[in-house]
Biopython code that builds the backbone (N, CA, C, O; Angstrom):
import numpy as np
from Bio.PDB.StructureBuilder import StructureBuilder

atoms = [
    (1, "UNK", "N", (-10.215, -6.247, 11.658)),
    (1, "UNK", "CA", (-10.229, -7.683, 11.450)),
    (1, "UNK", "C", (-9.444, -8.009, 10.189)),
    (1, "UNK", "O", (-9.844, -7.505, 9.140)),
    (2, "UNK", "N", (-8.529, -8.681, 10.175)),
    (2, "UNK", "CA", (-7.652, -9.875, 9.412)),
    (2, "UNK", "C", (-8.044, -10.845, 8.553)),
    (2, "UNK", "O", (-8.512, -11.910, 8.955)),
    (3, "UNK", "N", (-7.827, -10.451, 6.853)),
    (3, "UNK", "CA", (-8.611, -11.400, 6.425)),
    (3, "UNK", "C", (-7.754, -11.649, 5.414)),
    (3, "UNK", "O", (-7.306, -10.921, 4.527)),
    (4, "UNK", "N", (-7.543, -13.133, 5.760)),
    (4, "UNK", "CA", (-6.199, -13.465, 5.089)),
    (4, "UNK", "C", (-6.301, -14.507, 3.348)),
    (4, "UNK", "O", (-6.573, -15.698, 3.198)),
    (5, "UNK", "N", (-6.107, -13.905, 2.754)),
    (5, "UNK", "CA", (-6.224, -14.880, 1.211)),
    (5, "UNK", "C", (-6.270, -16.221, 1.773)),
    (5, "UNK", "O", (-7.470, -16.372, 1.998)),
    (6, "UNK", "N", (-5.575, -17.455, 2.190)),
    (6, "UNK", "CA", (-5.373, -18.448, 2.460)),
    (6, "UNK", "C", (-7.164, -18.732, 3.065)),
    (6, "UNK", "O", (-7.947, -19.646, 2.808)),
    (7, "UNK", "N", (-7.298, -17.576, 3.890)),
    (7, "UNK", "CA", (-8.924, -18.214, 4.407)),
    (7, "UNK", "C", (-10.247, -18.138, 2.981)),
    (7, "UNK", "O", (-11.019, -19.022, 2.608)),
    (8, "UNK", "N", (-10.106, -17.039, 2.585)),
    (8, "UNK", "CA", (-10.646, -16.944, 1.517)),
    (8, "UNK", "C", (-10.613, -18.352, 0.838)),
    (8, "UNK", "O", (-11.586, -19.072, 1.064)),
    (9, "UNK", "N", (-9.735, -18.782, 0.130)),
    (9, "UNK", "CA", (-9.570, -20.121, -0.111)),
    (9, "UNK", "C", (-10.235, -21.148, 0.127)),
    (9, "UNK", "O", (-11.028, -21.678, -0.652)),
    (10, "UNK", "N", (-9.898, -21.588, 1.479)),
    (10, "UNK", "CA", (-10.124, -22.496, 2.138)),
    (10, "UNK", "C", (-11.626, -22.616, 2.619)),
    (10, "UNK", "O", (-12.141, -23.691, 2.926)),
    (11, "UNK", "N", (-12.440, -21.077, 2.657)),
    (11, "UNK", "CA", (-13.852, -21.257, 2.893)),
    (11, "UNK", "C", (-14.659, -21.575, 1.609)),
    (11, "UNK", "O", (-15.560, -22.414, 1.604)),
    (12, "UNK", "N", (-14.221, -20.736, 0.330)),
    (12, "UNK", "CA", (-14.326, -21.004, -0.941)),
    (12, "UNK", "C", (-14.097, -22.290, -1.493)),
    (12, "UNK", "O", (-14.997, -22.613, -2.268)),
    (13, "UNK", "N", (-13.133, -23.197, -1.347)),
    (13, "UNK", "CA", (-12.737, -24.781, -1.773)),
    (13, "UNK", "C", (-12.219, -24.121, -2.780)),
    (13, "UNK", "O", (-12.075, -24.810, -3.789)),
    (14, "UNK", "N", (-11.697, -22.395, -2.907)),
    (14, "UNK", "CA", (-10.451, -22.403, -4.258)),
    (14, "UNK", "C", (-9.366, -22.754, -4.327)),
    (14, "UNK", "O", (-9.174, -23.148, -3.177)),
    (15, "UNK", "N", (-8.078, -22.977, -5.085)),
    (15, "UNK", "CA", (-7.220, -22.654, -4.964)),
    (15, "UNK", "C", (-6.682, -21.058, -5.196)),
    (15, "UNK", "O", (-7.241, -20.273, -5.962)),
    (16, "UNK", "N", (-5.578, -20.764, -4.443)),
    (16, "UNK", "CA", (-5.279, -19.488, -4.818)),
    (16, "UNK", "C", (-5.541, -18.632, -6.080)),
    (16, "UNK", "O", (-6.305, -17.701, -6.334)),
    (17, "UNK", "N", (-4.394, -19.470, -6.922)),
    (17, "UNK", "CA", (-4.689, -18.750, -8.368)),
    (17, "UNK", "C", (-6.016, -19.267, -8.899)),
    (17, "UNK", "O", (-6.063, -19.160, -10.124)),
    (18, "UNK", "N", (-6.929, -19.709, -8.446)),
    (18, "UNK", "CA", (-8.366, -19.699, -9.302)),
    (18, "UNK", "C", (-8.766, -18.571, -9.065)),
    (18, "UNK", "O", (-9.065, -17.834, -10.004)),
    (19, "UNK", "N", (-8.893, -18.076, -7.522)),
    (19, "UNK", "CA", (-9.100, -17.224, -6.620)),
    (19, "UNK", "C", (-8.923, -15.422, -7.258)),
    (19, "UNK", "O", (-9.576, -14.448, -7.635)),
    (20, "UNK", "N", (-7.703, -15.863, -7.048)),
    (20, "UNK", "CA", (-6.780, -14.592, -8.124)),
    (20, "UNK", "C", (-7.624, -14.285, -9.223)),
    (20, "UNK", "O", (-8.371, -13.336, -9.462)),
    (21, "UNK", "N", (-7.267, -15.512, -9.943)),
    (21, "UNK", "CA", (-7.805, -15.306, -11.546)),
    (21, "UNK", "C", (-9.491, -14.818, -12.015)),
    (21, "UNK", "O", (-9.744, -14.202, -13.051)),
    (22, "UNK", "N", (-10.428, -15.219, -11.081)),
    (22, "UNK", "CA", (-11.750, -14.735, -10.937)),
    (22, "UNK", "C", (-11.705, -13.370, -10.155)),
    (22, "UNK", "O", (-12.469, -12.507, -10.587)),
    (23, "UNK", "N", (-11.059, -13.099, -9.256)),
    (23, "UNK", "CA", (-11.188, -11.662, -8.649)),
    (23, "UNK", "C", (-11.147, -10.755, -9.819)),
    (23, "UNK", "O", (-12.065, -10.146, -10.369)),
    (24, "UNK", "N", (-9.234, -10.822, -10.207)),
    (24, "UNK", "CA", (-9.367, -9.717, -11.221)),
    (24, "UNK", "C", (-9.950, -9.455, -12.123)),
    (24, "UNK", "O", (-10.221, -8.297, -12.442)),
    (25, "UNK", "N", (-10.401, -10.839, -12.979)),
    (25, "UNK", "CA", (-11.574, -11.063, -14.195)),
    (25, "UNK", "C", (-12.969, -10.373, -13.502)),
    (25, "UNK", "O", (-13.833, -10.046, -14.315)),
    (26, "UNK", "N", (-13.169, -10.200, -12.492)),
    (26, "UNK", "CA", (-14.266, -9.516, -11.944)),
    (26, "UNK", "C", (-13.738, -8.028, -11.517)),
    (26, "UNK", "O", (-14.278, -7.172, -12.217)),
    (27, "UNK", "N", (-12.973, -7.578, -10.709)),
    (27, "UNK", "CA", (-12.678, -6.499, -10.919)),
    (27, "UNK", "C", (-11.328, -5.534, -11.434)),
    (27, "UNK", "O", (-10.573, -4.774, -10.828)),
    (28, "UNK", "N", (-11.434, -5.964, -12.841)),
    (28, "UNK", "CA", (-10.073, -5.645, -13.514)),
    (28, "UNK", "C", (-8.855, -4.851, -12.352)),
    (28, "UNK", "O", (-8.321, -3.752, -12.505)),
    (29, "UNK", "N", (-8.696, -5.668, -11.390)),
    (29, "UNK", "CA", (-7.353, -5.674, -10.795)),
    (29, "UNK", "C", (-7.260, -7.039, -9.853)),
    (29, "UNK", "O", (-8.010, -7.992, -9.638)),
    (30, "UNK", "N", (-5.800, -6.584, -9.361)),
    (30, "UNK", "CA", (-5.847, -7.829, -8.178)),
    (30, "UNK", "C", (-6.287, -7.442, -7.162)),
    (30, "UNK", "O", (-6.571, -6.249, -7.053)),
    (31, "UNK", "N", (-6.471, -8.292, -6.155)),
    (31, "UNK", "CA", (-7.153, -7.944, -4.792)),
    (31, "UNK", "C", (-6.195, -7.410, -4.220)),
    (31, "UNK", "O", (-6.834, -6.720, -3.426)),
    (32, "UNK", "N", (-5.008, -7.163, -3.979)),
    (32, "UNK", "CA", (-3.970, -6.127, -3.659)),
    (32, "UNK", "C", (-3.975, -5.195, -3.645)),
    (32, "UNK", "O", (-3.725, -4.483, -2.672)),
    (33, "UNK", "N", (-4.454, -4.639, -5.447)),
    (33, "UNK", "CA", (-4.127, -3.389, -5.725)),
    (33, "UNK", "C", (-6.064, -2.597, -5.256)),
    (33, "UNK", "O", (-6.465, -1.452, -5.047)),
    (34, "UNK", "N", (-6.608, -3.708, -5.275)),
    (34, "UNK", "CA", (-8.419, -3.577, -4.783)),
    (34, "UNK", "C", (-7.898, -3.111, -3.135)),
    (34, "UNK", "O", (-8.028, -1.901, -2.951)),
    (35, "UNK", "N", (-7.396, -3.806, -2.057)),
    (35, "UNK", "CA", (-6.861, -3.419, -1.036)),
    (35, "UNK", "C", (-6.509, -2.050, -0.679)),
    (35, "UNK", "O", (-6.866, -1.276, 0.209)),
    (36, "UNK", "N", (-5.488, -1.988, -1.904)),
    (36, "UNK", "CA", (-5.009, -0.788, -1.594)),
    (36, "UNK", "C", (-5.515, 0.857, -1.598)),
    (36, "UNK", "O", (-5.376, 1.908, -0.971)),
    (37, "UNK", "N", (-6.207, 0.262, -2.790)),
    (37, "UNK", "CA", (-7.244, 1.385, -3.337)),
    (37, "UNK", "C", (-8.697, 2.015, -2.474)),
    (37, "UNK", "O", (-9.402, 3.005, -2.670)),
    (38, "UNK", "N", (-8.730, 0.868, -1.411)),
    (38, "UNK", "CA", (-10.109, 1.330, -0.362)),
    (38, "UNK", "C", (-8.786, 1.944, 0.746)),
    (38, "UNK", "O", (-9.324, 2.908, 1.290)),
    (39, "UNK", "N", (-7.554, 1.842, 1.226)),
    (39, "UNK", "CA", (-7.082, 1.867, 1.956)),
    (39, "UNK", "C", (-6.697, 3.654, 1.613)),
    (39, "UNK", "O", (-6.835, 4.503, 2.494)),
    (40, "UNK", "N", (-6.149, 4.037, 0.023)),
    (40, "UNK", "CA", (-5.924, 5.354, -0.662)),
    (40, "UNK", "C", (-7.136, 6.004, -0.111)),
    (40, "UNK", "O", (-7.105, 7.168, 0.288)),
    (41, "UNK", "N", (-8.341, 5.176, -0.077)),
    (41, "UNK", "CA", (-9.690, 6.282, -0.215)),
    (41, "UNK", "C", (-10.049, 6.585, 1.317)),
    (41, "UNK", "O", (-10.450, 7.715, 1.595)),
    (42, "UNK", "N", (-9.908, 5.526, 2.416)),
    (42, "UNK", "CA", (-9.924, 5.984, 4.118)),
    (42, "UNK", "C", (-8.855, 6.891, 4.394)),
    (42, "UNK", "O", (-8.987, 7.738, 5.277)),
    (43, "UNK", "N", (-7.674, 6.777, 3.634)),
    (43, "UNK", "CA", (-6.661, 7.810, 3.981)),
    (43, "UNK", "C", (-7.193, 9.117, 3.429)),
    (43, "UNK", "O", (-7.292, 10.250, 3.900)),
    (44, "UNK", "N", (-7.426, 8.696, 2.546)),
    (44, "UNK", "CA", (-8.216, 10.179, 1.917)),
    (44, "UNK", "C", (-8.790, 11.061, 2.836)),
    (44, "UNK", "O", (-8.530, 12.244, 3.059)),
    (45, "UNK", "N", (-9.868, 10.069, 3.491)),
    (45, "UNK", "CA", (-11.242, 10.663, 3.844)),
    (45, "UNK", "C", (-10.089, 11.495, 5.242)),
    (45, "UNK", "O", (-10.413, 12.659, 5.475)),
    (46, "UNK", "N", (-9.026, 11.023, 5.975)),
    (46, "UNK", "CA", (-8.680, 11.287, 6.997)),
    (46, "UNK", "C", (-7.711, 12.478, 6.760)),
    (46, "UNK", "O", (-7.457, 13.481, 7.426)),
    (47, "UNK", "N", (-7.346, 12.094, 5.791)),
    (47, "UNK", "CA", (-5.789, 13.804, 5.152)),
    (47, "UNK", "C", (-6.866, 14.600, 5.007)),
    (47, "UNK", "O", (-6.403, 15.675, 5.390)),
    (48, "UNK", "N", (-8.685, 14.932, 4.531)),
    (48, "UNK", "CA", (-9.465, 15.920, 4.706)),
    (48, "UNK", "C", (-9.889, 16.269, 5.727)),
    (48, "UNK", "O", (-10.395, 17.391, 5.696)),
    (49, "UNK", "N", (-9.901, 15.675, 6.828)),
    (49, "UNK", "CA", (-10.562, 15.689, 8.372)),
    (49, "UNK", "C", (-9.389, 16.567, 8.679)),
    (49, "UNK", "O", (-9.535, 17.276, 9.675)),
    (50, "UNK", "N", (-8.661, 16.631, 8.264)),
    (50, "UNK", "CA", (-6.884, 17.358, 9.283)),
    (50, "UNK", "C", (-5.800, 16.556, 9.889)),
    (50, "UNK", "O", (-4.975, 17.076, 10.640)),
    (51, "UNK", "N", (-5.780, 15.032, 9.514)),
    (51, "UNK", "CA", (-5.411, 14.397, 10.667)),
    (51, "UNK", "C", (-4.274, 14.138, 10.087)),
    (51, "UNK", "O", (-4.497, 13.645, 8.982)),
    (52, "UNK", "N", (-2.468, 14.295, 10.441)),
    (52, "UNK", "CA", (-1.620, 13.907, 10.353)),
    (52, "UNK", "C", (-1.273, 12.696, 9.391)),
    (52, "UNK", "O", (-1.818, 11.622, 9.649)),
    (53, "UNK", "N", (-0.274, 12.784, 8.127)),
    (53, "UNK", "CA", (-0.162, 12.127, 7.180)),
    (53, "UNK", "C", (0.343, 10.740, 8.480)),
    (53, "UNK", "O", (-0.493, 9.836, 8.487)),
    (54, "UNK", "N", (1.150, 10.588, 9.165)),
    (54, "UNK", "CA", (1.540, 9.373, 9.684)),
    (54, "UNK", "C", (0.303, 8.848, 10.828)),
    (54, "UNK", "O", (0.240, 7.745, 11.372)),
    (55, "UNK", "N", (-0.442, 9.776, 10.954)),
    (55, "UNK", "CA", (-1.918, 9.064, 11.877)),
    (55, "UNK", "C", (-2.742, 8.588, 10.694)),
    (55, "UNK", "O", (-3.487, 7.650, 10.977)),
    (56, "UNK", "N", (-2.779, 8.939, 9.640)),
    (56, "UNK", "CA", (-3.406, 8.200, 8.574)),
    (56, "UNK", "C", (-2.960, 7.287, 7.973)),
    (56, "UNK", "O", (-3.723, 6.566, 7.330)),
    (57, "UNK", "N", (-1.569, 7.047, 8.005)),
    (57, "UNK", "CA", (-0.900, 6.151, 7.521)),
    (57, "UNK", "C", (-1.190, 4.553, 8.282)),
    (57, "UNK", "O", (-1.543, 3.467, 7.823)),
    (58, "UNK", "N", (-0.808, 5.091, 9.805)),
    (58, "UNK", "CA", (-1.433, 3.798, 10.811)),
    (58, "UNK", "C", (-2.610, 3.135, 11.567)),
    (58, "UNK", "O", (-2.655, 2.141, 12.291)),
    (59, "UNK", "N", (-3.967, 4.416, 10.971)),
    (59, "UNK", "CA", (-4.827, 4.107, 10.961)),
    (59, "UNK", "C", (-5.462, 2.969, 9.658)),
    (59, "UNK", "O", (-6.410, 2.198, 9.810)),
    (60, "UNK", "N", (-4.892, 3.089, 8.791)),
    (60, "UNK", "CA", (-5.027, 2.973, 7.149)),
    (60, "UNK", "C", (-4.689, 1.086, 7.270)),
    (60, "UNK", "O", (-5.282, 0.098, 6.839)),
    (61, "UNK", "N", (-3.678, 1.256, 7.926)),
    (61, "UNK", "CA", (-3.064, -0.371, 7.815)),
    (61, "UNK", "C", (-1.531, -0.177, 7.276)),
    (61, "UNK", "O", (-0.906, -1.220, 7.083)),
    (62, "UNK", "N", (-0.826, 1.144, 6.997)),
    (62, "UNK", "CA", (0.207, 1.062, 6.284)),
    (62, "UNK", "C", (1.281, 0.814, 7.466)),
    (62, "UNK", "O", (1.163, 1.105, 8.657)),
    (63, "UNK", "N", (2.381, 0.185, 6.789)),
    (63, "UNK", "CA", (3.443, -0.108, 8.144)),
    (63, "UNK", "C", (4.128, 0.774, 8.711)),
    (63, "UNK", "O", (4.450, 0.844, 9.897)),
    (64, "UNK", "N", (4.486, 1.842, 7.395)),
    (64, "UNK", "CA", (5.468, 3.208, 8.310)),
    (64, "UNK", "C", (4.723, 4.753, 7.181)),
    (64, "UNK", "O", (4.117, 4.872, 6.117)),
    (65, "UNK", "N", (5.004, 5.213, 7.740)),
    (65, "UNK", "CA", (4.599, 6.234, 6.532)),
    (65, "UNK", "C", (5.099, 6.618, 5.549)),
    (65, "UNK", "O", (4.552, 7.417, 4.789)),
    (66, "UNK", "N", (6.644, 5.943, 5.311)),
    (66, "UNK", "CA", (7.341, 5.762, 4.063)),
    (66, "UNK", "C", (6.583, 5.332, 2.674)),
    (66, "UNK", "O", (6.574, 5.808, 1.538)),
    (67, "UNK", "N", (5.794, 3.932, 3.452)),
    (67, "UNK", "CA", (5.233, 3.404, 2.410)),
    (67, "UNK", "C", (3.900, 3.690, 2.472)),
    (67, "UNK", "O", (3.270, 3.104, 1.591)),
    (68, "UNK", "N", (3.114, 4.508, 3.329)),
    (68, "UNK", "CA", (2.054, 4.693, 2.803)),
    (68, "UNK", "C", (2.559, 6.413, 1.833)),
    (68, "UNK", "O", (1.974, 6.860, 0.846)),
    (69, "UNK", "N", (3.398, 6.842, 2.323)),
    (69, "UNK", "CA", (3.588, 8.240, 0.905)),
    (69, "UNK", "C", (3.963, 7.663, -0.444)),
    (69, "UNK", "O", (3.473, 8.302, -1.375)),
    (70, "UNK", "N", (4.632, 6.724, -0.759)),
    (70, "UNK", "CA", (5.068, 5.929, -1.907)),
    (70, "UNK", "C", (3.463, 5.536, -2.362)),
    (70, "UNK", "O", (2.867, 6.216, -3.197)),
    (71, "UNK", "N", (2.997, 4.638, -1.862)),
    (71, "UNK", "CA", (1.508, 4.620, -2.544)),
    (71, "UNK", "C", (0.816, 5.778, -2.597)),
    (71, "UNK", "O", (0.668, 6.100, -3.776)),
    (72, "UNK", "N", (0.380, 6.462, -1.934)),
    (72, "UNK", "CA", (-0.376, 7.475, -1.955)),
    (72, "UNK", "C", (-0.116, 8.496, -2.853)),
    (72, "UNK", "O", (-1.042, 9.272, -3.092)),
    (73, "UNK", "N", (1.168, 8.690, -3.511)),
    (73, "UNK", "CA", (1.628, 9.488, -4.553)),
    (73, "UNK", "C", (1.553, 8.684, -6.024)),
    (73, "UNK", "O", (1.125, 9.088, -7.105)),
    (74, "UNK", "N", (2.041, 7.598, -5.710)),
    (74, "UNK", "CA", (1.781, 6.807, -7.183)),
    (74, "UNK", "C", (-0.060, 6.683, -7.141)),
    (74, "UNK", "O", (-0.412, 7.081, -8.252)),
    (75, "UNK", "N", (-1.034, 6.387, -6.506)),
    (75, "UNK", "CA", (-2.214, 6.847, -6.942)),
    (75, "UNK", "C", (-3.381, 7.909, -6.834)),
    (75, "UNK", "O", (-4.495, 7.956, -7.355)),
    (76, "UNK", "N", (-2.597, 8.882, -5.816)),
    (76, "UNK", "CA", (-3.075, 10.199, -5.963)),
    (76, "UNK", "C", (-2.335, 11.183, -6.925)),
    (76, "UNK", "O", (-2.922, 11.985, -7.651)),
    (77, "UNK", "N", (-1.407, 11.079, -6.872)),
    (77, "UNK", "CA", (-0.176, 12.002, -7.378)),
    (77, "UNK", "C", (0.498, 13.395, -6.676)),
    (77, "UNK", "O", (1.101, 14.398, -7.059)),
    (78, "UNK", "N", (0.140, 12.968, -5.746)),
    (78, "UNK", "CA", (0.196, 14.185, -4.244)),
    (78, "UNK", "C", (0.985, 13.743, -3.269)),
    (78, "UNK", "O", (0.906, 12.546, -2.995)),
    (79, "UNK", "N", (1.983, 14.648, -2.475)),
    (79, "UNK", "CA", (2.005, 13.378, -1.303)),
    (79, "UNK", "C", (1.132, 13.899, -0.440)),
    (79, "UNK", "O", (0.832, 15.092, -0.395)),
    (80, "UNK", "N", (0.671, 12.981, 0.310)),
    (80, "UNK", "CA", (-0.227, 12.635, 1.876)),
    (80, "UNK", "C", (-0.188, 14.513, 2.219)),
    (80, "UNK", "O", (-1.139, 15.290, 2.140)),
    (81, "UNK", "N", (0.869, 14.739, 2.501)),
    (81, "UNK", "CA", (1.116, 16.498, 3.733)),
    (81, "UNK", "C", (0.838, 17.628, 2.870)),
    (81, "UNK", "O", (0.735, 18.754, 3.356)),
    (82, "UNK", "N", (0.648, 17.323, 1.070)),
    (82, "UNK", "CA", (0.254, 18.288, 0.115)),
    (82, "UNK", "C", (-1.265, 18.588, 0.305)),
    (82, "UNK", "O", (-1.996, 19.529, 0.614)),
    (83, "UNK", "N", (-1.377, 16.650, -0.217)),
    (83, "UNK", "CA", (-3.091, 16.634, 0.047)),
    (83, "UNK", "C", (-4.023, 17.315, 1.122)),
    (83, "UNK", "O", (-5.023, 17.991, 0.881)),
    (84, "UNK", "N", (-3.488, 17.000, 2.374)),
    (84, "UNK", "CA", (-4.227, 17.277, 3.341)),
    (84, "UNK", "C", (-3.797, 18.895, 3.193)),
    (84, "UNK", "O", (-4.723, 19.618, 3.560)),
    (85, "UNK", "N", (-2.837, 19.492, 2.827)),
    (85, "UNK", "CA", (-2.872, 21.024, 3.066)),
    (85, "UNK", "C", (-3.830, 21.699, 2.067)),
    (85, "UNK", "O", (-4.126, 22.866, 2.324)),
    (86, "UNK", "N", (-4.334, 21.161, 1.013)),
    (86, "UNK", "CA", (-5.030, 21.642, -0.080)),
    (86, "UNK", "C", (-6.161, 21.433, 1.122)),
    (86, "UNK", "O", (-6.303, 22.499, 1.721)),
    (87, "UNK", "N", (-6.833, 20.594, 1.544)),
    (87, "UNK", "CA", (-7.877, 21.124, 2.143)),
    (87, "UNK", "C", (-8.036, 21.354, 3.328)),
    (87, "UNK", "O", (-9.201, 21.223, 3.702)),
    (88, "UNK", "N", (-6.998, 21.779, 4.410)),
    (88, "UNK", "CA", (-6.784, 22.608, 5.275)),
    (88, "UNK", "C", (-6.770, 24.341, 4.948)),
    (88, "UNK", "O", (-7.136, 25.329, 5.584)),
    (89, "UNK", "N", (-6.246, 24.151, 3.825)),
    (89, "UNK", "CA", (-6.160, 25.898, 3.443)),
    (89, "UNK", "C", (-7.742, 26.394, 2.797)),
    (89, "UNK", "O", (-8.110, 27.541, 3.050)),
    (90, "UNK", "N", (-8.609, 25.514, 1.992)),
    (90, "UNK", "CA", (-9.698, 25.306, 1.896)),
    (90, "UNK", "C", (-10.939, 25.488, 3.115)),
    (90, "UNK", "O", (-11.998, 26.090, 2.937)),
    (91, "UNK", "N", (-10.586, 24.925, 4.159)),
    (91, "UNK", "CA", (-11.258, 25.320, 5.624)),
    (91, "UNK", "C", (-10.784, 26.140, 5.813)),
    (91, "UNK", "O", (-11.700, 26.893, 6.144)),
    (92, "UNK", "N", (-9.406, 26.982, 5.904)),
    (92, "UNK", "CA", (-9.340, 27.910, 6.319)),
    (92, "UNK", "C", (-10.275, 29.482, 5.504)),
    (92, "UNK", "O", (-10.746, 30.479, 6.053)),
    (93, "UNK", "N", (-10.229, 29.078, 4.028)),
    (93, "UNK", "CA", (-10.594, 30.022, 3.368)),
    (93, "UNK", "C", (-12.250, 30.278, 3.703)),
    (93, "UNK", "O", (-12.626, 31.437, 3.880)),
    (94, "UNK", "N", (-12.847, 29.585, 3.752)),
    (94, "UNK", "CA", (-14.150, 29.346, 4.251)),
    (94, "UNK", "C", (-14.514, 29.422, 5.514)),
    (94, "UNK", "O", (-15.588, 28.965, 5.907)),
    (95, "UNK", "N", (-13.590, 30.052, 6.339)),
    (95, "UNK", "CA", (-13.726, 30.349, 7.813)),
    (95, "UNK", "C", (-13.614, 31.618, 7.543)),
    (95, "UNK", "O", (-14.089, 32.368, 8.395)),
    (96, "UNK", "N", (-13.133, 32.099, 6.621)),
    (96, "UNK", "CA", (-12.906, 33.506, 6.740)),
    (96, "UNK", "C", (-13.749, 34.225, 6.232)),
    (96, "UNK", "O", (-14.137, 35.335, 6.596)),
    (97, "UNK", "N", (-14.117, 33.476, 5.193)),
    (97, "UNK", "CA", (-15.393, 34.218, 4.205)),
    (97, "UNK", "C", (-16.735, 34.383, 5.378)),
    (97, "UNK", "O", (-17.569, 35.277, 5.518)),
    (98, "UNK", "N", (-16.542, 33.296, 6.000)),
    (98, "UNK", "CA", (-18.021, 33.495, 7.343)),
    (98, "UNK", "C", (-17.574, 33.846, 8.296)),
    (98, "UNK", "O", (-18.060, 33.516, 9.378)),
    (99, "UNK", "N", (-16.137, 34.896, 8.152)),
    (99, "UNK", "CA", (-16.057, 35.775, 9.438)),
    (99, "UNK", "C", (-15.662, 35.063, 10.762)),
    (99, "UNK", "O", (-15.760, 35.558, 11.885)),
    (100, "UNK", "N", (-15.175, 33.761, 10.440)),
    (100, "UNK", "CA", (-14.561, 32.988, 11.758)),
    (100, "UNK", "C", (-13.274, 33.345, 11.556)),
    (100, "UNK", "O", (-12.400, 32.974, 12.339)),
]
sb = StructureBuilder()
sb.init_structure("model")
sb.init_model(0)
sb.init_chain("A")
sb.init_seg("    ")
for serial, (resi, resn, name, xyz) in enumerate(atoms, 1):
    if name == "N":
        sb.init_residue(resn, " ", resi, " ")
    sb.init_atom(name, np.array(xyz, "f"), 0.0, 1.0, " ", f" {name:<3s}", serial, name[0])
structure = sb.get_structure()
């Protein structure tokens, strides 16, 4: 589901930048970079499951996986196919230790 600033607004009786200006004063960022940051953390959860940096990318909401590796490196510092191999090789190591 689609939830577009303009509605926010308009159910609120804010204007935008009031809108703005109380978000970040409440959570020292903008709702953008708040966006983005739950969007870093579902991708997360999915580059640990095993699942393909570009199936996480379009599960996530990102448009191509260009730009979800551009974010995902500026706030992980990893890209997406590193991340998920750190804990693919991690399951693997732990399959072995229990003899799978």
């Amino acid at each position: 589901m689609l939830i577009y600033l303009d509605q926010i607004c308009h159910l609120e009786g804010l204007s935008k930048s009031t809108l703005l200006r109380a978000f970040t004063k409440s959570k020292g960022v903008t709702p953008y970079s708040y966006l983005q940051n739950i969007r870093i953390g579902e991708a997360k959860k999915l580059l640990e499951q095993g699942l393909p940096p570009v199936e996480a990318a379009l599960q996530t909401g990102f448009s191509d996986q260009s730009h979800f590796t551009n974010y995902f490196n500026r706030y992980i510092g990893l890209a997406p196919g590193v991340y998920r191999e750190i804990f693919l090789m991690k399951e693997n190591s732990e399959d072995k230790k229990q003899g799978k």
